[in-house]
FIGU-566111 format. One line per 2 residues: number of its first residue (from 1); their letters; for each residue x, y, z of N, C-alpha, C, O. Coordinates in nm, 4 decimals. Example, Ala and Ser with C-alpha at 12.3 -4.5 7.8 and 13.67 -1.06 7.14 Angstrom:
2
1 = as = 1.3190:-0.5690:0.7800:1.2300:-0.4500:0.7800:1.3200:-0.3300:0.7800:1.4236:-0.3319:0.8465 ~ 1.2850:-0.2250:0.7080:1.3670:-0.1060:0.7140:1.2900:0.0030:0.7870:1.3409:0.1138:0.8039
//
This chain:
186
1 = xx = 8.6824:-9.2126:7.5040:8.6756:-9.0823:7.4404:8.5764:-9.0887:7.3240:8.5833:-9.1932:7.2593 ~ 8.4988:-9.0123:7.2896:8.3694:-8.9759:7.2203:8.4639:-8.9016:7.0781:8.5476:-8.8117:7.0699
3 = xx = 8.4032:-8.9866:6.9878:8.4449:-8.8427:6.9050:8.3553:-8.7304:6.8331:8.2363:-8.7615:6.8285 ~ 8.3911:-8.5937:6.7702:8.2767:-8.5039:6.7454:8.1604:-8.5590:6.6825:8.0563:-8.5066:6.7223
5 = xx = 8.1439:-8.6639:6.5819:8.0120:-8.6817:6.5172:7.9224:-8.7738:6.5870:7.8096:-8.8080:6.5515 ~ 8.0186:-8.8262:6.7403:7.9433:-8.8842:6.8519:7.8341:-8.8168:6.9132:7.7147:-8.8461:6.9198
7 = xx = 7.8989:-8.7215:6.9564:7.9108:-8.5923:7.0267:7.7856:-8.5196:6.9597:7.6746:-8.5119:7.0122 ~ 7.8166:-8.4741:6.8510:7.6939:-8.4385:6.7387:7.5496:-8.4716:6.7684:7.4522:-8.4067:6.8066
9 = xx = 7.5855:-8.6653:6.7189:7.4204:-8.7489:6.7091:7.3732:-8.7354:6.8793:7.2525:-8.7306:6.9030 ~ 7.4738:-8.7297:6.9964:7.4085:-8.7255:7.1204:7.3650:-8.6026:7.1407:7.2750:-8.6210:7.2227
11 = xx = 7.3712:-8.4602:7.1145:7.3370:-8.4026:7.1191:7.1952:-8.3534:7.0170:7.1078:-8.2734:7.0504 ~ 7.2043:-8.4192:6.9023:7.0925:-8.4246:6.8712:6.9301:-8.4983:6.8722:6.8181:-8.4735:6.8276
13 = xx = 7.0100:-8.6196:6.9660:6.9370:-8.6958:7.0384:6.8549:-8.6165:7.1508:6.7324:-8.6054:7.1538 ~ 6.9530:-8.5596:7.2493:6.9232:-8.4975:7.3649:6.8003:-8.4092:7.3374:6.6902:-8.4131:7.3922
15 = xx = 6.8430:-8.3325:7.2444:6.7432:-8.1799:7.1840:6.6108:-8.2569:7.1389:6.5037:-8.2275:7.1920 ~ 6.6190:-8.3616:7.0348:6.4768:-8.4350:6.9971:6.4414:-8.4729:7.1355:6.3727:-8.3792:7.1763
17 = xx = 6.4505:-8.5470:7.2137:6.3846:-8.5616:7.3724:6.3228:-8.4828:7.4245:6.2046:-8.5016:7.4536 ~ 6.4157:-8.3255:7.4611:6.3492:-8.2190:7.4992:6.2330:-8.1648:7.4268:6.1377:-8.1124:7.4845
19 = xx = 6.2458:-8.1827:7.2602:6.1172:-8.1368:7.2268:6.0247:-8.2583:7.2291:5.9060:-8.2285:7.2421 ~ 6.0418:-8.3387:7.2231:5.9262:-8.4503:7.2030:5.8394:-8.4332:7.3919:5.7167:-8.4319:7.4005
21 = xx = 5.9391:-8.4214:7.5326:5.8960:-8.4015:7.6192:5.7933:-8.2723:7.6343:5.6743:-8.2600:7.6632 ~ 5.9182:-8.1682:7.5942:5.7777:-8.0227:7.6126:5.6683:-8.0346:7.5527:5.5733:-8.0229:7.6300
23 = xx = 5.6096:-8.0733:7.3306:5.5008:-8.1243:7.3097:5.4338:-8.1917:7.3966:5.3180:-8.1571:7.4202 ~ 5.4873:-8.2947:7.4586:5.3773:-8.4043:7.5085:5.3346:-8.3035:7.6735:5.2277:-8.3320:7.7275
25 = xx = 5.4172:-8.2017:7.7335:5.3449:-8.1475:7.8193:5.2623:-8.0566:7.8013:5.1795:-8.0285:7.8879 ~ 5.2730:-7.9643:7.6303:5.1990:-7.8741:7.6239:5.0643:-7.9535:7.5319:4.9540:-7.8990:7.5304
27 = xx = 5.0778:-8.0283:7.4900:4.9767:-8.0861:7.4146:4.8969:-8.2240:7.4346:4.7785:-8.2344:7.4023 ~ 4.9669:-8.3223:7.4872:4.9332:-8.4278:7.4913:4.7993:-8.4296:7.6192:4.8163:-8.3609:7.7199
29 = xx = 4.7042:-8.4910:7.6075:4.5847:-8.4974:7.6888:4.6182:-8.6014:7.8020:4.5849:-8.5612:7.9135 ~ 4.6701:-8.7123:7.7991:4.6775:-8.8500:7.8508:4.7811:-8.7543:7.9814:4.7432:-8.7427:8.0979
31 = xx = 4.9510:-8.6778:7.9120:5.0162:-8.6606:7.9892:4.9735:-8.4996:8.0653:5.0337:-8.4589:8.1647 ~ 4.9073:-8.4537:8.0260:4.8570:-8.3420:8.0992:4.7866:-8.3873:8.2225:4.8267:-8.3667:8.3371
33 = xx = 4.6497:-8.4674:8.1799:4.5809:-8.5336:8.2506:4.6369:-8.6340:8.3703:4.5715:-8.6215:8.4738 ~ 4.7413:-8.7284:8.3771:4.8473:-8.7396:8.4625:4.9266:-8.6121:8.5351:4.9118:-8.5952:8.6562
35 = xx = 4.9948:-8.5405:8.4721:5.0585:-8.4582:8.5604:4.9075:-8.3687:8.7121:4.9170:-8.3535:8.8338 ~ 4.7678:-8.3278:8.5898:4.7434:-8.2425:8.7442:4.6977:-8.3516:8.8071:4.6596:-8.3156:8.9185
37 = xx = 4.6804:-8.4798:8.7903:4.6350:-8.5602:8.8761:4.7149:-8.6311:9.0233:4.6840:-8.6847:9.1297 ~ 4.8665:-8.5785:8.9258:4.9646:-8.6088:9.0758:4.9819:-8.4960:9.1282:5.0410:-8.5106:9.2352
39 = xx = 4.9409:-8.3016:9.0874:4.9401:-8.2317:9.1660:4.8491:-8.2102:9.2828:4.8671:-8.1517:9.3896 ~ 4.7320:-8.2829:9.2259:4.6315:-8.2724:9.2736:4.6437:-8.3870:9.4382:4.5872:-8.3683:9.5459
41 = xx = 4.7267:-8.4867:9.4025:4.7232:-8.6174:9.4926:4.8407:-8.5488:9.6157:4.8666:-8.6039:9.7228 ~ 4.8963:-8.4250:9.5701:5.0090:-8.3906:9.6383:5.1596:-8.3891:9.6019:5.2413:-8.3094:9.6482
43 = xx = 5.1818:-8.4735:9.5257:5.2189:-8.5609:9.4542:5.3329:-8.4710:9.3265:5.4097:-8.5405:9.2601 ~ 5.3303:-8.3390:9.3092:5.3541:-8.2580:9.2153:5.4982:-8.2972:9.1459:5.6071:-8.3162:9.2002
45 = xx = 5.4531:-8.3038:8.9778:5.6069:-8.3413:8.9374:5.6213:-8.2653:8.8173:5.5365:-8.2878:8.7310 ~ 5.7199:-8.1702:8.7891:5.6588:-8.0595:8.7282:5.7619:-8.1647:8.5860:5.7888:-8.2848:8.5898
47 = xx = 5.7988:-8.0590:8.4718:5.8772:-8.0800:8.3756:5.9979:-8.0816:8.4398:6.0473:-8.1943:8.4440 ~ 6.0611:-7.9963:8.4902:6.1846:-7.9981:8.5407:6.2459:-8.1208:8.6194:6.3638:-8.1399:8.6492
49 = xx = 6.1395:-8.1957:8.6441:6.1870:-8.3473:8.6911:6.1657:-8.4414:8.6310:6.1306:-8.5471:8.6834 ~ 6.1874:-8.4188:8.4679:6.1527:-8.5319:8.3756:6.2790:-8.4908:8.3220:6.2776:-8.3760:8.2776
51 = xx = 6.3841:-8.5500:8.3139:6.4961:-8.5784:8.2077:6.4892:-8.6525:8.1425:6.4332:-8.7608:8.1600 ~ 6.5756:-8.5935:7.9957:6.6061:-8.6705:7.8954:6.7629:-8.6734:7.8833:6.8280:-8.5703:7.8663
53 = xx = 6.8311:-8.8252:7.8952:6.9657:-8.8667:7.8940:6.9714:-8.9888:7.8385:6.8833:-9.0732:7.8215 ~ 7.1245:-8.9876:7.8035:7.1104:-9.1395:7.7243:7.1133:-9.2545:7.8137:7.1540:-9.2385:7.9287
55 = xx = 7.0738:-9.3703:7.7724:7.0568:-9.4736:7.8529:7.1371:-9.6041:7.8294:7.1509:-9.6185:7.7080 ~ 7.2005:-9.7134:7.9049:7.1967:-9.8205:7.8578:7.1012:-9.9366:7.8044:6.9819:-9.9091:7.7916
57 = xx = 7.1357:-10.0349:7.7799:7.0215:-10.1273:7.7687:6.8947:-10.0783:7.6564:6.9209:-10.0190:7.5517 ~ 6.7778:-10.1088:7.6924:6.6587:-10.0859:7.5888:6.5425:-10.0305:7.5734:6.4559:-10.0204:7.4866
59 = xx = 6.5750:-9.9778:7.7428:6.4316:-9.9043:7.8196:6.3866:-9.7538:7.7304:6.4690:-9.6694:7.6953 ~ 6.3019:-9.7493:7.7161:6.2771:-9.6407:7.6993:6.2278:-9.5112:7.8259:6.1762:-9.4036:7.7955
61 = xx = 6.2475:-9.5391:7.9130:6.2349:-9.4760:8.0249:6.2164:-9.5114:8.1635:6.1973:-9.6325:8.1751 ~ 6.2152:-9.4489:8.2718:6.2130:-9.5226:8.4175:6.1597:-9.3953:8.4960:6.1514:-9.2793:8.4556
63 = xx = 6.1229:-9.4538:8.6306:6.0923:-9.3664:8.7251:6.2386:-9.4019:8.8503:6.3092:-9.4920:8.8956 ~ 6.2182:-9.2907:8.8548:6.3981:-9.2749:8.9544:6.3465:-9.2808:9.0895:6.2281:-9.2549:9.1110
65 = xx = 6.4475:-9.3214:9.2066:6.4679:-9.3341:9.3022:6.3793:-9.1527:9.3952:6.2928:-9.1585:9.4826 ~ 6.4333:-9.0326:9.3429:6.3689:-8.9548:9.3771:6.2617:-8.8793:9.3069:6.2493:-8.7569:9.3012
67 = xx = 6.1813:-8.9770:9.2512:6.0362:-8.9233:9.2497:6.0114:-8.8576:9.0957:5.8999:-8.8361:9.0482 ~ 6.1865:-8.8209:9.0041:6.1799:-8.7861:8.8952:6.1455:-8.9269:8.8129:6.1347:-9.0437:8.8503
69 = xx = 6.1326:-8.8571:8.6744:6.0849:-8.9556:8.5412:6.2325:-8.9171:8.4169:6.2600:-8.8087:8.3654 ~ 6.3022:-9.0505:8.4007:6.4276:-9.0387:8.2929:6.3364:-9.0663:8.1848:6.2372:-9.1375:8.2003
71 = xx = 6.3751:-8.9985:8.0495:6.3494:-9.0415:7.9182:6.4718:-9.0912:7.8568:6.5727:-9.0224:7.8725 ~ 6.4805:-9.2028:7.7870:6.5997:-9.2255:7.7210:6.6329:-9.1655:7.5708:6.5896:-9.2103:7.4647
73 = xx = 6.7247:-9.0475:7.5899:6.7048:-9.0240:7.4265:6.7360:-9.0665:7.3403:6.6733:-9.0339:7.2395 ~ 6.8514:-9.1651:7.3251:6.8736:-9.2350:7.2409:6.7918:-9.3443:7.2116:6.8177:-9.3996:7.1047
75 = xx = 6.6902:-9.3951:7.2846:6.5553:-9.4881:7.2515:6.4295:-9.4561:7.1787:6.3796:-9.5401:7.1038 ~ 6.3559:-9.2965:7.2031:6.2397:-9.2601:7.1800:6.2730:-9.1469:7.0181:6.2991:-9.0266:7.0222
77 = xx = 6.2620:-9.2245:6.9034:6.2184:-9.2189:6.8110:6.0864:-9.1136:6.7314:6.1005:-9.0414:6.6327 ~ 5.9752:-9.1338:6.8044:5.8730:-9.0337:6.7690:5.8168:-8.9868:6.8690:5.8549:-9.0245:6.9798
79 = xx = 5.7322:-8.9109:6.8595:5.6462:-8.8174:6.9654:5.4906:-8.9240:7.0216:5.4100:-8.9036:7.1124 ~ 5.4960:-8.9794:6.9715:5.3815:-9.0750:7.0234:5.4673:-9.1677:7.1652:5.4367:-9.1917:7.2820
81 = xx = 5.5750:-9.1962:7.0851:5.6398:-9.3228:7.2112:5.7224:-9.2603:7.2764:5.8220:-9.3186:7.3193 ~ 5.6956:-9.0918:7.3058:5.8011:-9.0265:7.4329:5.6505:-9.0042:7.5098:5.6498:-9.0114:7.6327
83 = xx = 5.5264:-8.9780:7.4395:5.4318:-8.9670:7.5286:5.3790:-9.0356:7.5803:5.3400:-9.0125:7.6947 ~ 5.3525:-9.1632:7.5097:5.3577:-9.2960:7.5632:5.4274:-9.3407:7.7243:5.3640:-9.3922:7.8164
85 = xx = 5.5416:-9.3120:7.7247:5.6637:-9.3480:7.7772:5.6565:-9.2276:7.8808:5.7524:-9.2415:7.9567 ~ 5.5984:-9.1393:7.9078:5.5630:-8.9838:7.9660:5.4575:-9.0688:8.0549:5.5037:-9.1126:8.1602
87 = xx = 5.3452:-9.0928:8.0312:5.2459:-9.1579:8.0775:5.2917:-9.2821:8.1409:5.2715:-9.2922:8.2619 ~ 5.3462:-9.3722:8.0830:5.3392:-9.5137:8.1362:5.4253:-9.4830:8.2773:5.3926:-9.5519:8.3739
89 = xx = 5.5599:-9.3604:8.3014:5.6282:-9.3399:8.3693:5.5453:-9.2339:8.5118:5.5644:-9.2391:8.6334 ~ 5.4587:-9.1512:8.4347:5.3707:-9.0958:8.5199:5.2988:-9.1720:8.6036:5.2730:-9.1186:8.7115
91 = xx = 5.2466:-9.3141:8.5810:5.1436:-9.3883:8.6512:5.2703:-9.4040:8.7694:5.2701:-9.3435:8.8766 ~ 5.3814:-9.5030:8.7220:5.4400:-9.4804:8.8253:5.4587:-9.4261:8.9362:5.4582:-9.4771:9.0482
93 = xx = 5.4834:-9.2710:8.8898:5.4875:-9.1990:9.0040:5.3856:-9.1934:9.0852:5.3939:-9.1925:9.2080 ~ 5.2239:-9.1871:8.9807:5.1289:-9.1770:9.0618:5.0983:-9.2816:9.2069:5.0387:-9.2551:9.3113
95 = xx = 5.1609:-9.3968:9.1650:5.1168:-9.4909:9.2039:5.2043:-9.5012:9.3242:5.1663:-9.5673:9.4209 ~ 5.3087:-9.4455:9.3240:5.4266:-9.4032:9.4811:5.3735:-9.3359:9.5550:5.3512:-9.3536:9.6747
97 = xx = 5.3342:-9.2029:9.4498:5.2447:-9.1296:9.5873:5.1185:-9.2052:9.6715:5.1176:-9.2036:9.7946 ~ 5.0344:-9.2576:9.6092:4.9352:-9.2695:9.6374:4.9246:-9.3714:9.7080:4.8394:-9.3568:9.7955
99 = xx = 5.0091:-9.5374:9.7084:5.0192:-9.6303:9.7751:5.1269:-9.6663:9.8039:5.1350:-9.7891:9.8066 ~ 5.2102:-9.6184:9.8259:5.3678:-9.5986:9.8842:5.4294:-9.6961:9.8477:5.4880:-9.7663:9.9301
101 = xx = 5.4308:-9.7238:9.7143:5.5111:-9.8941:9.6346:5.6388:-9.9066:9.6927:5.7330:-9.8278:9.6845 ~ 5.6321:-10.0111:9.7508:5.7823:-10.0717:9.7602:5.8790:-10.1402:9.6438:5.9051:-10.2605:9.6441
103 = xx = 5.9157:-10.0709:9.5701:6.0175:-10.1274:9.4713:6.0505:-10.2512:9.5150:6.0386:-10.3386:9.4292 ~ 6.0947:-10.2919:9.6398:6.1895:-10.4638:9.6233:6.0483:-10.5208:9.6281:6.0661:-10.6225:9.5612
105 = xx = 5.9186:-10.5226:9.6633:5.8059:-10.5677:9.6655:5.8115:-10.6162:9.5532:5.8604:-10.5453:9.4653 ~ 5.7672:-10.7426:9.5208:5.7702:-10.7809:9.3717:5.5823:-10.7810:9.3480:5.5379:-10.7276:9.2464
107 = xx = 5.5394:-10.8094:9.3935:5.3645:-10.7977:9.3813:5.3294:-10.6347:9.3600:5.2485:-10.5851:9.2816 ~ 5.4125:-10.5726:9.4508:5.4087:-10.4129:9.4255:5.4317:-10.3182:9.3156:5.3684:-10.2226:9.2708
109 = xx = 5.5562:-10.3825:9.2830:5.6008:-10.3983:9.1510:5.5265:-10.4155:8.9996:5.5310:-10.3531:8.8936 ~ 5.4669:-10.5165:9.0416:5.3956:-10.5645:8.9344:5.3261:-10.4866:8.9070:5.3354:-10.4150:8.8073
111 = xx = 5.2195:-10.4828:9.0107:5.0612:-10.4062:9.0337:5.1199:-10.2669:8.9443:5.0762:-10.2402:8.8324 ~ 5.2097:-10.1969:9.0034:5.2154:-10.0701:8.8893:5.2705:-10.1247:8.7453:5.1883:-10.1088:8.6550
113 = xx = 5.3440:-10.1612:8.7220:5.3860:-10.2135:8.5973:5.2718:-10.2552:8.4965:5.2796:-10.2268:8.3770 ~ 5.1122:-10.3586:8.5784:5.0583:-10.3904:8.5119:4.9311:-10.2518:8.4836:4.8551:-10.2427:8.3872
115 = xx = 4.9433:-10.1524:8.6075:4.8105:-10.0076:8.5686:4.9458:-9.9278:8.4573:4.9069:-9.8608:8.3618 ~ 5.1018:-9.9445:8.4830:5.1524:-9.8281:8.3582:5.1167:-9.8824:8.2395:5.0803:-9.7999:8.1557
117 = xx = 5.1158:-10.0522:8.1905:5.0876:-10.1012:8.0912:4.9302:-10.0723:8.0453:4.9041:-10.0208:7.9366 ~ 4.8655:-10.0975:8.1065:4.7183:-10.0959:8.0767:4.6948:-9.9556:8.0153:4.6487:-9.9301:7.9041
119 = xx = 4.7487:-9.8453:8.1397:4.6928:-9.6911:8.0888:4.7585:-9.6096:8.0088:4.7115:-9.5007:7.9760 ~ 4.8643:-9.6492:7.9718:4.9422:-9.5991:7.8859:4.9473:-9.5777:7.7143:4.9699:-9.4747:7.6508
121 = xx = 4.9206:-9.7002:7.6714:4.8627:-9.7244:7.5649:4.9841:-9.7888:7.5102:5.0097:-9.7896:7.3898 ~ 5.0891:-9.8653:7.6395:5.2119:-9.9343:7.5718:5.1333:-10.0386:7.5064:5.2006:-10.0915:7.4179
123 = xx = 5.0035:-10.0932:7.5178:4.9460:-10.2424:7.4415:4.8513:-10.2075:7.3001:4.8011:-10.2963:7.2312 ~ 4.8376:-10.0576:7.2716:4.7590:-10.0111:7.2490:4.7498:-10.1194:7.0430:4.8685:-10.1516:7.0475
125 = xx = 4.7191:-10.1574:6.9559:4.6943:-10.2103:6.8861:4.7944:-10.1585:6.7999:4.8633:-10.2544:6.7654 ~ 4.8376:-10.0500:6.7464:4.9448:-9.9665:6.6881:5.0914:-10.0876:6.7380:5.1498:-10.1915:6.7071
127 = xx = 5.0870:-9.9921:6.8200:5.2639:-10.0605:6.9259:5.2335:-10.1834:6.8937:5.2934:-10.2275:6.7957 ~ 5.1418:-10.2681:6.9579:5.1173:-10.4543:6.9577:5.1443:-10.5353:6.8345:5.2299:-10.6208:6.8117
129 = xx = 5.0479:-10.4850:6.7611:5.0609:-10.5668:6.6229:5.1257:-10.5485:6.5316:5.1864:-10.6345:6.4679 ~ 5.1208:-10.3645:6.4994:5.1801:-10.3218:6.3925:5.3430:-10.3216:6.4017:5.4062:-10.3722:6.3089
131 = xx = 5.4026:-10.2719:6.4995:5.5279:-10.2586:6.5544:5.5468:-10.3779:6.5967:5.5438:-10.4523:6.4986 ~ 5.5668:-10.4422:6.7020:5.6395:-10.5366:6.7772:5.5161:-10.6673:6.7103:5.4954:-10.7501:6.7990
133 = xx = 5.4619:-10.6888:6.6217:5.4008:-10.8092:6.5573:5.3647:-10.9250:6.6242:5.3955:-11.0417:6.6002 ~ 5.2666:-10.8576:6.7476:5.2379:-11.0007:6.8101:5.0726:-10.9727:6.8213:5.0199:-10.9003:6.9058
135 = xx = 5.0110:-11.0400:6.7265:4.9181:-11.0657:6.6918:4.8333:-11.1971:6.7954:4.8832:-11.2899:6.8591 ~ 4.6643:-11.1488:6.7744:4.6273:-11.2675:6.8320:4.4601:-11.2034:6.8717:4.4425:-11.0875:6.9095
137 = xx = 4.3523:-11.3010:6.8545:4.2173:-11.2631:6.8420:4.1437:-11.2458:7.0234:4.0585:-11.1613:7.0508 ~ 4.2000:-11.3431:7.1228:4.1594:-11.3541:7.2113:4.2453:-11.2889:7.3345:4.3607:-11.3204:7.3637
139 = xx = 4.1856:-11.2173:7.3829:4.2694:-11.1282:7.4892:4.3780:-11.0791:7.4448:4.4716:-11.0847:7.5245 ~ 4.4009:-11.0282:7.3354:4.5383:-10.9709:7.2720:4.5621:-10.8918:7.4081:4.6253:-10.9559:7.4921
141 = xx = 4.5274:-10.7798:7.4396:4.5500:-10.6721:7.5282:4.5897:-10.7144:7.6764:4.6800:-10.6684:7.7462 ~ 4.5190:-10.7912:7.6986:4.5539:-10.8759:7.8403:4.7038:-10.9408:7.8177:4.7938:-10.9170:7.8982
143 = xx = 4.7208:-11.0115:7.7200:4.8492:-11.1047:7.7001:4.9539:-10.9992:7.6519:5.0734:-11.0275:7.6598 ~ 4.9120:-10.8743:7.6006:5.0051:-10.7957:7.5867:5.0534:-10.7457:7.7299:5.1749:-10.7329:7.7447
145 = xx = 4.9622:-10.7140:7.8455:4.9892:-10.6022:7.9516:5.0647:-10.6950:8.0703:5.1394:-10.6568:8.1603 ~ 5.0166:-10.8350:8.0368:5.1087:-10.9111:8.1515:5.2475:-10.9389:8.1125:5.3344:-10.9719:8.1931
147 = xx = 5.2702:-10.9207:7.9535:5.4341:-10.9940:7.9246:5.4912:-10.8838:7.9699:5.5971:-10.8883:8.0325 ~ 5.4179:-10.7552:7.9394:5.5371:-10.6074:7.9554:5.5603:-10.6233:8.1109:5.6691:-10.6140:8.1678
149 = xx = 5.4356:-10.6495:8.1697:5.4499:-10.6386:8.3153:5.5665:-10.7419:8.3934:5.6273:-10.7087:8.4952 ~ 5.5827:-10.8726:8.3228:5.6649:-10.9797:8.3465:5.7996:-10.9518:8.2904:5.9037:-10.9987:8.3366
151 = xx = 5.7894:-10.8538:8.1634:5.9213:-10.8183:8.1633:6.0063:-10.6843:8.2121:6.1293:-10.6836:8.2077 ~ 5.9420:-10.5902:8.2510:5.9541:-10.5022:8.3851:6.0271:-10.5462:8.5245:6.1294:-10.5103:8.5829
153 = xx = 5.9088:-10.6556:8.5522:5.9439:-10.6901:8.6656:6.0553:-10.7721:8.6680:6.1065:-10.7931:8.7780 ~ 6.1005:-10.8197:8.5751:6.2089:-10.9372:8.5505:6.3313:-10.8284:8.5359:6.4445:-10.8767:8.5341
155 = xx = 6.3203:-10.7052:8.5268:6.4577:-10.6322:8.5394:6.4985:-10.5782:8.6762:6.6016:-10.5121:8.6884 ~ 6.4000:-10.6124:8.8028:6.4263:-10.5611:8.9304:6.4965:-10.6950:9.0047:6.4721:-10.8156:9.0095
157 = xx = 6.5632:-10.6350:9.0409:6.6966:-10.7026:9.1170:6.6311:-10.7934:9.2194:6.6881:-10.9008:9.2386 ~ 6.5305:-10.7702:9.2821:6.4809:-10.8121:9.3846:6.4072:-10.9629:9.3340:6.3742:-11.0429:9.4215
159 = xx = 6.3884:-10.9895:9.2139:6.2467:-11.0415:9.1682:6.3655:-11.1621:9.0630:6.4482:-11.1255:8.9795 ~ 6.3331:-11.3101:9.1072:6.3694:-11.3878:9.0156:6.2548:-11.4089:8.9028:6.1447:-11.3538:8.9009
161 = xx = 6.3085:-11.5051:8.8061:6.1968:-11.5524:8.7314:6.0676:-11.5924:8.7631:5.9746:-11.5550:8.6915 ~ 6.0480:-11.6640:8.8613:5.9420:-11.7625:8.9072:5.8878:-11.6500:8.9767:5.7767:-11.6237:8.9308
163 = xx = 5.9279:-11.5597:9.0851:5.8728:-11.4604:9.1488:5.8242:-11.3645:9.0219:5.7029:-11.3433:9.0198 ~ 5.8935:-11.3110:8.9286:5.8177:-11.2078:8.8738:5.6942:-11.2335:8.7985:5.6176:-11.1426:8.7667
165 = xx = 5.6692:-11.3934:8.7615:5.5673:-11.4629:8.7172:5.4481:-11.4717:8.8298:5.3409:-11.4180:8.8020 ~ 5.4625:-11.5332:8.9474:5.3905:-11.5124:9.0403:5.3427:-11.4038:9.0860:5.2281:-11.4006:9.1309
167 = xx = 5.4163:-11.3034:9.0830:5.4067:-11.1685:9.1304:5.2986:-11.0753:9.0570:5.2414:-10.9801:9.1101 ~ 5.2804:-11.1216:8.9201:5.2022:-11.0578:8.8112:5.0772:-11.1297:8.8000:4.9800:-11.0741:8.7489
169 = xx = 5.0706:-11.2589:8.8472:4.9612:-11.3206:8.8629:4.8746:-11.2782:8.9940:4.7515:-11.2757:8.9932 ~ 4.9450:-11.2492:9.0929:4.9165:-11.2501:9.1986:4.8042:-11.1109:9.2245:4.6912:-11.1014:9.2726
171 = xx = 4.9109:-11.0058:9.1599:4.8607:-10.8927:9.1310:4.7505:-10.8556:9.0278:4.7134:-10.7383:9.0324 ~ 4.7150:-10.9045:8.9718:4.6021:-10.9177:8.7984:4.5038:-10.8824:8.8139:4.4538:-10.7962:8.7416
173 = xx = 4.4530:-10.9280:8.8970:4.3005:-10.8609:8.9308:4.2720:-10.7522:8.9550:4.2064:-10.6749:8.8851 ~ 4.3253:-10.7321:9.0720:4.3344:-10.5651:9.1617:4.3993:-10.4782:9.0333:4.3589:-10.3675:8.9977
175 = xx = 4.4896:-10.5403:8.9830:4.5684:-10.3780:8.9556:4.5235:-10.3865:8.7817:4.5384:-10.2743:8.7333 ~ 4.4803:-10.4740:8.6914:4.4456:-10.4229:8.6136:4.3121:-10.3516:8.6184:4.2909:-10.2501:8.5520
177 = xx = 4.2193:-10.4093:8.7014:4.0730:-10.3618:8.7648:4.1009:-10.2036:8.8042:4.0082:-10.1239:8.8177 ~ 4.2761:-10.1586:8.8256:4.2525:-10.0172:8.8768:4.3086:-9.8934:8.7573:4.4198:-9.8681:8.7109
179 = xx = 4.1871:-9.8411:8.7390:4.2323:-9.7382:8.6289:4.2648:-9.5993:8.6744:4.2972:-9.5057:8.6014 ~ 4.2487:-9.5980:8.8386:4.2779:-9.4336:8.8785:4.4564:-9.3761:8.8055:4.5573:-9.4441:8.7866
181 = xx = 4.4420:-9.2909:8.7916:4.2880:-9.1847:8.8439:4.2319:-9.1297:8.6990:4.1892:-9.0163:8.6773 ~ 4.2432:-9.2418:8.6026:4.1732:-9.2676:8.4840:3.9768:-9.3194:8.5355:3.9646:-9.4016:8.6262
183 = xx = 3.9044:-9.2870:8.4975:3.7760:-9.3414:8.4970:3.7695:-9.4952:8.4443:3.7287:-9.5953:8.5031 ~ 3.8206:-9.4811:8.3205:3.8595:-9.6484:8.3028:3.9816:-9.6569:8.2099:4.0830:-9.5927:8.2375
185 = xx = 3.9729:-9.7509:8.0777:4.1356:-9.7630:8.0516:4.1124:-9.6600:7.9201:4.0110:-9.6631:7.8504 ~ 4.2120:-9.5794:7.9021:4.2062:-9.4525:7.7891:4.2001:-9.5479:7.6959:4.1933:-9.5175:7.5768
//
């Protein structure tokens, strides 16, 4: 049983989500630019299939089984890291439509995990250094886009340790090399 000032902060959670989601559809360039690109692929995923609910665990968001995008509201904090998290979840989708990812695929897996990391701007120098403090002169961005990608993939059921390591290696080339349906990495 929940009690009212539970009840309260989740509901005021919920409402910050919804607005941080509608901004990032009426304003944000990155997530505009994603959405007509999956209307365009066929692919169409309007607002109404982006929820915001609370979540377990630490994710700040996922792409669902049918084709929608969850936001976690009790995770996303500001309007940069719901759009962030808008985008990184959009590639996803893009990336179902367009090459029919097999989730238990762990190479499949990856490959999107490592284009949501790249195009998203989850590595972006802000998030990397300033926030999560992992600093470093040589390939910062690269060593950032494979841990997220290794730790993604390390939450799919399908994928042990050693596989989700392999799996991200395996995949590195091709899928950071692919910025569609970006021109290159925003």
């Amino acid at each position: 049983m929940t009690t009212p000032a539970a009840d309260a902060a989740g509901a005021a959670e919920l409402s910050r989500c919804e607005k941080f989601r509608d901004e990032a559809f009426s304003s944000n360039p990155a997530v505009r630019f994603m959405f007509k690109h999956l209307k365009r692929g066929g692919c169409e995923l309007d607002r109404a299939k982006v929820e915001c609910r609370r979540c377990d665990g630490q994710l700040a968001g996922g792409f669902q089984d049918d084709g929608g995008i969850l936001l976690c509201s009790n995770h996303l904090t500001t309007q940069a890291h719901a759009s962030n998290t808008l985008v990184h979840e959009a590639v996803h989708a893009f990336d179902a439509c367009r090459a029919k990812v097999d989730w238990g695929n762990c190479v499949h897996h990856a490959c999107s995990e490592i284009r949501a990391a790249t195009l998203s701007g989850d590595c972006d120098f802000t998030r990397e250094v300033l926030l999560r403090r992992n600093f470093g002169f040589a390939k910062q961005f690269q060593r950032c886009v494979k841990r997220r990608a290794e730790l993604s993939v390390s939450l799919n059921p399908y994928c042990d340790p050693l596989e989700t390591k392999l799996a991200v290696q395996e995949a590195w080339d091709s899928c950071f090399n692919d910025t569609a349906p970006f021109e290159k990495i925003p």
